[in-house]
N, C-alpha and C positions, 0 to 999 in steps of 0.2 A: 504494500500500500504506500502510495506517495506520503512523503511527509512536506507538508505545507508552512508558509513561511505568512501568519495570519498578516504580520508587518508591514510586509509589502504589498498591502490595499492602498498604500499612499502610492505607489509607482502605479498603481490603476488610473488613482483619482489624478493622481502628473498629467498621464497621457493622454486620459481623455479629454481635460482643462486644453490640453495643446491641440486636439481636434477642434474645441469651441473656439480657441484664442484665431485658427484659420491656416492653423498646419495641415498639409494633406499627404507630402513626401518623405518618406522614411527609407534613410540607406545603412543598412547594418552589415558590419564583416564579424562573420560569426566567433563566438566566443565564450568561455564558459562561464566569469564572473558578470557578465550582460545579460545573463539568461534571465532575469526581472523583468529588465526594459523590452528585449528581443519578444517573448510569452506576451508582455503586456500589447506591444504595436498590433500581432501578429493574431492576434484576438478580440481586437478592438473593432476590428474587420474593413470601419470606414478609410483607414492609410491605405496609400499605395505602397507596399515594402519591398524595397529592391536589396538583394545579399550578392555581394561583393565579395570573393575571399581575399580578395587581396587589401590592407589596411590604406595602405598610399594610395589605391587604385580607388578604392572607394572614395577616400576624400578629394580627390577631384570631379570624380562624376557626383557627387552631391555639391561639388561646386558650380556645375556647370547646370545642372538643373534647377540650384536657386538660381542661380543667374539670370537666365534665360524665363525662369517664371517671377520675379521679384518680390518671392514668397519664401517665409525660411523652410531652409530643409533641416530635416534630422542627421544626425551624425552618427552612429553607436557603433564603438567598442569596447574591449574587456580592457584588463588592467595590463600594466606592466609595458611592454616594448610597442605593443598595441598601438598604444596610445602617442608614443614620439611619431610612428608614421602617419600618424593626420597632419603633422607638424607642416610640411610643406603647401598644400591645401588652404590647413587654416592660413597661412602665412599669407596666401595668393589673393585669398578669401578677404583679409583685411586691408590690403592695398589695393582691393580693386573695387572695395565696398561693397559685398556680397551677403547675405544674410543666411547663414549658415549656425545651426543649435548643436554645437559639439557637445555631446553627454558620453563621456567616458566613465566606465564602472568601477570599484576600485576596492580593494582590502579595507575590514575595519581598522580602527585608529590602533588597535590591540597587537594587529599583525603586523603593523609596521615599528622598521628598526631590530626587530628578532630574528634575521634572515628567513622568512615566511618567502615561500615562491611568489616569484611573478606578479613581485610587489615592489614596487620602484615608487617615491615621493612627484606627487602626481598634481600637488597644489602647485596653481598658476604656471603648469607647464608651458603655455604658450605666452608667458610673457606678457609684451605689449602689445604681441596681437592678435590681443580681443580683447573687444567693448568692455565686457566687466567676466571676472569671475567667481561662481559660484560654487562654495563649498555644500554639501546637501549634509543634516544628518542621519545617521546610521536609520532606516525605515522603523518606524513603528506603530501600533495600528491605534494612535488616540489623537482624540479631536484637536489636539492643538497643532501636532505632526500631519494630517490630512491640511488643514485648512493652508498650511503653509505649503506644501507639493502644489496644491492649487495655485495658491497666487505665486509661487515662482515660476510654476509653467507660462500664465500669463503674461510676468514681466519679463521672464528671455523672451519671450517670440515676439512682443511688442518692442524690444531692444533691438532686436535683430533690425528690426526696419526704422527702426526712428533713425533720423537723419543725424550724418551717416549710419547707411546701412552699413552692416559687420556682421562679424562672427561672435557669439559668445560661449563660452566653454560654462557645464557644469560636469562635476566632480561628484559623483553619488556611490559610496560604501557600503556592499551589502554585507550581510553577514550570514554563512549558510545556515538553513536549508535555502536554495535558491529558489524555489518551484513556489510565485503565487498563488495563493488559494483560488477556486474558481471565482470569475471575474463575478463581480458584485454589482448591485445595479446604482448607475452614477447619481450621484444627487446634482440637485441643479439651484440651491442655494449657495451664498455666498461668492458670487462670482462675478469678476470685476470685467471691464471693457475698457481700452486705452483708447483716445483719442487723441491721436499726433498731425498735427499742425504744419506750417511751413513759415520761415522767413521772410517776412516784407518788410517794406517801408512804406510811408504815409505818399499820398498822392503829390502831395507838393516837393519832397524829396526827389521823387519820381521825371516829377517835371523840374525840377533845377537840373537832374544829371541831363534830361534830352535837353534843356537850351542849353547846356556847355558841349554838347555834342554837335548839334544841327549843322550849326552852319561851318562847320571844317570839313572843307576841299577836299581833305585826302587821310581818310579814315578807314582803317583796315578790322576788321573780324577774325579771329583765329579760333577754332575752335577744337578742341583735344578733342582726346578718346570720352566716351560717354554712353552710355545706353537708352537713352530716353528719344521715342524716335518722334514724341509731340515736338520735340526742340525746332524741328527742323523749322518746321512752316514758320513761327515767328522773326525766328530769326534771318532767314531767306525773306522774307516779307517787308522786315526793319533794311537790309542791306538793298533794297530796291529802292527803299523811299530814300535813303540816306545815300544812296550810290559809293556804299561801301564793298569791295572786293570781299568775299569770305574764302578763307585757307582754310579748308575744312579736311583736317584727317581722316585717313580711311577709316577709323574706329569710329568716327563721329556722327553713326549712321547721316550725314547729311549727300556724301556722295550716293547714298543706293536710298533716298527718301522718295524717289520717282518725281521730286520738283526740283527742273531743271532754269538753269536761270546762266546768264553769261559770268555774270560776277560769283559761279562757285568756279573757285580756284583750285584742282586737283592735280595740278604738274608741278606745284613749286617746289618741290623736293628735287626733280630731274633741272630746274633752273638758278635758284636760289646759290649753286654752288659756286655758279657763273657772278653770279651777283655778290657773291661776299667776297671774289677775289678782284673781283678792282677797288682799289684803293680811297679812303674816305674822299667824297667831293666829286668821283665821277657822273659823269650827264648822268649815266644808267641808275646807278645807283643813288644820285640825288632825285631822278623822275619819282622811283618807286617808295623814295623815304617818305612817311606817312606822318602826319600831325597827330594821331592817336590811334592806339589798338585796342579794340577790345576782347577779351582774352576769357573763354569760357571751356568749360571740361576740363578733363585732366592733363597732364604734363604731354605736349605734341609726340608723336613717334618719331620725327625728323629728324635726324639731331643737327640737319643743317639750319633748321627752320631756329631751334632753338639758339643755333649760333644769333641767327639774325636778330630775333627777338633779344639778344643779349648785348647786340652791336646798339640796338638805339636805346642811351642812357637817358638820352637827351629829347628823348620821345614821351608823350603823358601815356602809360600801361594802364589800364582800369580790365581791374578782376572783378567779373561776376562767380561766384561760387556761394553755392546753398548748404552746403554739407560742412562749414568750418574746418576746412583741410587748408594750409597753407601752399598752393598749386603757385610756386615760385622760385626754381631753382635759379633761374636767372637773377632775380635779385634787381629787378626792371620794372615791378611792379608800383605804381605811383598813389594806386588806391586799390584799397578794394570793398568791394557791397556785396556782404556776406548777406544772399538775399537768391531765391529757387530762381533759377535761370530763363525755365519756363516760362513762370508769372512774370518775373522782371522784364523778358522780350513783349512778351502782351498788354505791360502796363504802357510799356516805349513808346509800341505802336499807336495808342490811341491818343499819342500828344505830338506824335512826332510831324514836321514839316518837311514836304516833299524838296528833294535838293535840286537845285537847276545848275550844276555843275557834274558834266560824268566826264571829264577828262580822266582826271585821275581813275580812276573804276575800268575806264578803258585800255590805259597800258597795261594792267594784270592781265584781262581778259583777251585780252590781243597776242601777248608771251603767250601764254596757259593754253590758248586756241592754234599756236601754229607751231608750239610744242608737241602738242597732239600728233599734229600730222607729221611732223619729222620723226616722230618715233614708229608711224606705222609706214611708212615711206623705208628707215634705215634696218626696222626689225624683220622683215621678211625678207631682206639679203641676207641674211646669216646662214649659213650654213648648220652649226653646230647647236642643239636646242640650248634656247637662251631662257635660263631660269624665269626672269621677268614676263615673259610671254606667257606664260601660262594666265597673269593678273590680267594682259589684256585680251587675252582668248574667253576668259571668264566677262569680263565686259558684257558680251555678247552671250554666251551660252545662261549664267545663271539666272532663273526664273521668277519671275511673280512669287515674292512668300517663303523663297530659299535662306539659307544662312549659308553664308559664308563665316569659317575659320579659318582665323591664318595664325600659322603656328609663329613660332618666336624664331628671335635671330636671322636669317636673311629671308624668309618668307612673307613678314608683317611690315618689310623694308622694301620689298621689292613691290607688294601691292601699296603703297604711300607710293612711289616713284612711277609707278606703270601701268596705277588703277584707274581708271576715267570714272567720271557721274556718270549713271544711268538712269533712264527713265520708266524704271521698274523698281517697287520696291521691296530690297532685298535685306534681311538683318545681317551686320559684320562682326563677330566677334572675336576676342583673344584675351589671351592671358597678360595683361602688362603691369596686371601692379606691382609684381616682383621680377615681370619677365626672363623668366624661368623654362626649362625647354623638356621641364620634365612634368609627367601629367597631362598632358596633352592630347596624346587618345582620349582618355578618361575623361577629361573635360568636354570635348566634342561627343562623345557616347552620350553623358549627362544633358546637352543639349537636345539630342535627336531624342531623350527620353520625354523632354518637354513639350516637344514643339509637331505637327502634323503636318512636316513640310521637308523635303530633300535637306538635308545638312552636307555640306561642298569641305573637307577639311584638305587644307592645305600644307604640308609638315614638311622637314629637312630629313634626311634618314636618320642622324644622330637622336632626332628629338624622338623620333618613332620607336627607336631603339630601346630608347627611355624608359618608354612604358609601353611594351608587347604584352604586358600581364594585362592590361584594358582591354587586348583584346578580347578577354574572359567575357568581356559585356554583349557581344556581338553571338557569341555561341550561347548562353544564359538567355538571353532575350530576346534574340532576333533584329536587335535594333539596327535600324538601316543606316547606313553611313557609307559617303562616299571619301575615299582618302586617294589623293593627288599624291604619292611619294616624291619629292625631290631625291633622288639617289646619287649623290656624286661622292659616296666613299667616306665620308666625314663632316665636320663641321665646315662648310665654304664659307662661312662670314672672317675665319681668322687668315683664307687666304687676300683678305681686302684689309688687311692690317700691319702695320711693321714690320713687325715678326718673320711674318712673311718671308723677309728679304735675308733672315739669318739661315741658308742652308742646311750650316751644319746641327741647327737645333729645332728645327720649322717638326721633325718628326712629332717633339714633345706637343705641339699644336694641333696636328693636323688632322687627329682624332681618327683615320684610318683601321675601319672595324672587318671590311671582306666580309660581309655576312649577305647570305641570298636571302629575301624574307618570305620568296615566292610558297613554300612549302609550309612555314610559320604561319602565314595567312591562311592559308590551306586546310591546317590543322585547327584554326578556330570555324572551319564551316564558313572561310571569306573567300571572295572571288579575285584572282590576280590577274592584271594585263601586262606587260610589258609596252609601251608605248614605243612605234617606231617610226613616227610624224605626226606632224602638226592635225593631216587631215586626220590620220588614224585617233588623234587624239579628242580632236571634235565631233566624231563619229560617235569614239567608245563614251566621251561624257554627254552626250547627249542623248544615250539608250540608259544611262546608267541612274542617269534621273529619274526615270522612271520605271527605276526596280527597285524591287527589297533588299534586306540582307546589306553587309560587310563588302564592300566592290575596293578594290587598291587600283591602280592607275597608277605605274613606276615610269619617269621621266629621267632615264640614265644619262647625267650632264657631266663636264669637265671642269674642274675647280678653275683651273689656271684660265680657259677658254673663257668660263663664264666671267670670270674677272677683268679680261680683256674686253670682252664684250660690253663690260658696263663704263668702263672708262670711254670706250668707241661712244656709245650713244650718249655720254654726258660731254663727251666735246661737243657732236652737233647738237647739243639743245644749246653750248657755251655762242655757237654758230648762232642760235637764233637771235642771242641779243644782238652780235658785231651785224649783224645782216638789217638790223632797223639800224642803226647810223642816227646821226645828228639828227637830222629829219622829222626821224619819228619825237627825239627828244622834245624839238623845237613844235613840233604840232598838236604834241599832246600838252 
């Protein structure tokens, strides 16, 4: 006969309290001091419960699916080394603002310190990052212990989302027997409701910032990585009236909002290079110097872009940001109005005055427009598959309602430099708040669990390497997922670096693994292609879209080729400027 553990009626009442609070996604990697929380989810019946065996693998695919739903997910595992592999996850989770309920299980206070197995000091493991943590104590089955499981449930999952969204970690000790009593019937007293708010300012604040904006000539929009895909229309709305250019990063769902407009600026990473190497005072570079930027989402993916933003000292920077994160490593910034992005564009709009001056708005969009076409002009010379072409094949091929992934390190670099707007809207995601190259599978599986639409991931073979245990998720589930492999042998971002150039030690870099993945995929029930052209490749992603299942699509490049190749087409966009001449300076 089982022996029951009366105590743990309080991890009933937890879990069901996180069902009312408006939790629905539950990811556990199995375990045996969890078996409370795991019984309790798995019984409750209204979760959806996904089991991961792998501890890292799960915390990213519970990253990827709060993400993508912007609802917190559950986390659970058992004690001990368990618990350090969510580490990287949570870690991602809180730099990218993700709302994620880390609940790790753990020895009572008794077992620690006496070398008791599988018992490692587990308070505030993640540090700084997470929003708060919570120590639980040991379960017990009396009304003062119920009442509080309740409202802690309550206040992590309304944590998770209050602004910033995060991670929070609890810490809950069981003591055995581990086996819940049968579940009990939930009470519905005592039970709180949060209501979380957003950042403004008064109407007349509102209107002092747009008359110190209005009327400057030459006003620029930058706007980071971000997920909020209402952003776009305001702000695209505001840069008409105001005939400001926006520099909108590829994370910024504003290239794939389907509203297309001349002043969005999606090449200045392939131009920008051109621009920061003439020296202060040139025509070029004075045309394009701006009277003020306005600077929203997270830190740009460019790192040239960031140069430039760092080059005008002498420029007024105004930060919008809603989430109290200090989004200023340049150190450029001249204000900022900690105040929801959204709202703030929409209060703009209704004050702002139409500008009767688009010169300026037109040099951007003029570069940006005939940058385009020299790169589709210079890239289908190439003989040798040029990494970057895949961002603009995608252009074209991804659909209505798709997501794009683009994994870390020269993947998320080459769709910023080689991704045009499209007039389809498509969600972009990636991992950049600790931009990390591991988890990555896992993270794109976590979204295709979200979302009822093709997921496109994009990956380096090192990164994919990373994390092959992800693709556990793919034979478990069936989740459909299409992965682009870049295969060129190792990391290609360090052959675009220094290092490079030192022969005798470039091996220690070069990350050089010789591994075939074709049979690897194989063995999780995925489908592998080997790509051997461009048509072959637009052929194979365009059937692949619409199928099920794990599809791989391997694109075998040349480190040193590809490196050549990208210096070749960032001369001719360097061409684009020298090619408008005084001229264009003097007209614009």
């Amino acid at each position: 006969m089982a022996d029951y553990n009366s105590g743990l009626h309080a991890v009933q009442v937890f879990v069901d309290e996180l069902y009312q609070a408006g939790v629905r996604q539950v990811c556990v990697a199995p375990g045996s001091r969890s078996t409370p929380l795991t019984i309790a989810f798995a019984r409750h019946e209204k979760f959806k419960v996904w089991t991961v065996l792998d501890e890292r693998s799960a915390g990213f695919f519970a990253y990827g699916m709060a993400r993508t739903r912007h609802e917190p997910v559950v986390l659970v595992c058992t004690s001990g080394t368990a618990t350090a592999n969510f580490f990287p996850a949570v870690v991602e989770a809180f730099q990218s603002e993700v709302p994620l309920l880390v609940i790790t299980a753990d020895r009572p206070p008794e077992l620690h310190g006496v070398g008791s197995n599988q018992t490692i000091n587990q308070d505030q493991l993640y540090g700084t990052f997470v929003k708060q943590f919570i120590s639980m104590p040991v379960p017990e089955d009396t009304d003062v212990l119920l009442r509080h499981a309740r409202w802690t449930a309550t206040r992590a999952a309304s944590l998770t989302t209050a602004s910033p969204h995060g991670p929070v970690h609890i810490n809950w000790p069981f003591r055995e027997p581990l086996l819940p009593p049968p579940v009990a019937e939930n009470e519905s007293s005592n039970r709180q409701v949060v209501h979380v708010g957003t950042l403004q300012f008064s109407d007349a604040e509102v209107a002092a910032l747009a008359s110190s904006l209005q009327y400057m000539k030459k006003g620029l929009i930058v706007c980071g990585p971000q997920d909020r895909e209402e952003l776009a229309a305001p702000v695209l709305k505001l840069a008409e009236t105001w005939q400001f250019p926006v520099l909108a990063d590829p994370l910024s769902q504003l290239r794939t909002s389907g509203l297309t407009t001349p002043l969005l600026i999606d090449h200045y990473d392939a131009f920008l290079r051109a621009v920061m190497s003439y020296p202060e005072g040139h025509p070029v570079r004075q045309a394009l110097q701006p009277e003020v930027v306005i600077r929203i989402g997270h830190v740009p993916t460019s790192k040239v872009l960031g140069q430039y933003l760092s080059s005008l000292t002498n420029v007024r920077q105004v930060v919008i940001n809603g989430n109290g994160a200090w989004q200023d490593p340049f150190f450029t910034a001249t204000e900022v109005w900690q105040a929801d992005p959204v709202a703030m564009f929409g209060r703009l709009i209704k004050v702002a005055q139409r500008a009767q001056d688009s010169s300026y708005a037109m040099r951007w969009s003029q570069i940006s427009a005939t940058v385009q076409k020299v790169l589709w002009q210079e890239v289908p010379k190439m003989v040798e598959f040029f990494e970057g072409r895949v961002w603009m094949e995608l252009e074209h091929i991804a659909t209505e309602g798709s997501v794009l992934f683009a994994g870390n390190s020269m993947p998320v670099r080459d769709m910023d430099s080689f991704f045009a707007s499209i007039d389809r809207k498509v969600r972009v995601v990636a991992s950049r708040g600790a931009s990390g190259i591991d988890g990555v599978v896992s993270s794109a599986f976590g979204v295709s669990a979200a979302v009822q639409a093709p997921v496109i991931l994009v990956i380096g073979d090192l990164s994919f390497y990373h994390d092959l245990n992800g693709l556990m998720l793919a034979k478990l589930y069936d989740l459909p997922l299409i992965v682009i492999l870049i295969q060129n042998d190792g990391g290609g971002i360090f052959s675009f670096l220094p290092q490079s150039t030192q022969k005798d030690v470039f091996d220690y870099f070069s990350t050089s693994h010789g591994l075939d993945f074709e049979e690897i995929v194989k063995s999780y029930n995925g489908s592998y292609q080997r790509i051997t052209s461009w048509e072959h490749f637009q052929t194979e992603l365009g059937q692949a879209i619409h199928r099920s299942g794990l599809q791989v699509l391997e694109l075998k490049t040349d480190r040193e080729e590809n490196v050549a190749m990208h210096r070749q087409l960032f001369v001719a966009c360097a061409h684009v400027l020298e090619s408008l001449g005084d001229e264009w300076v003097e007209r614009n």
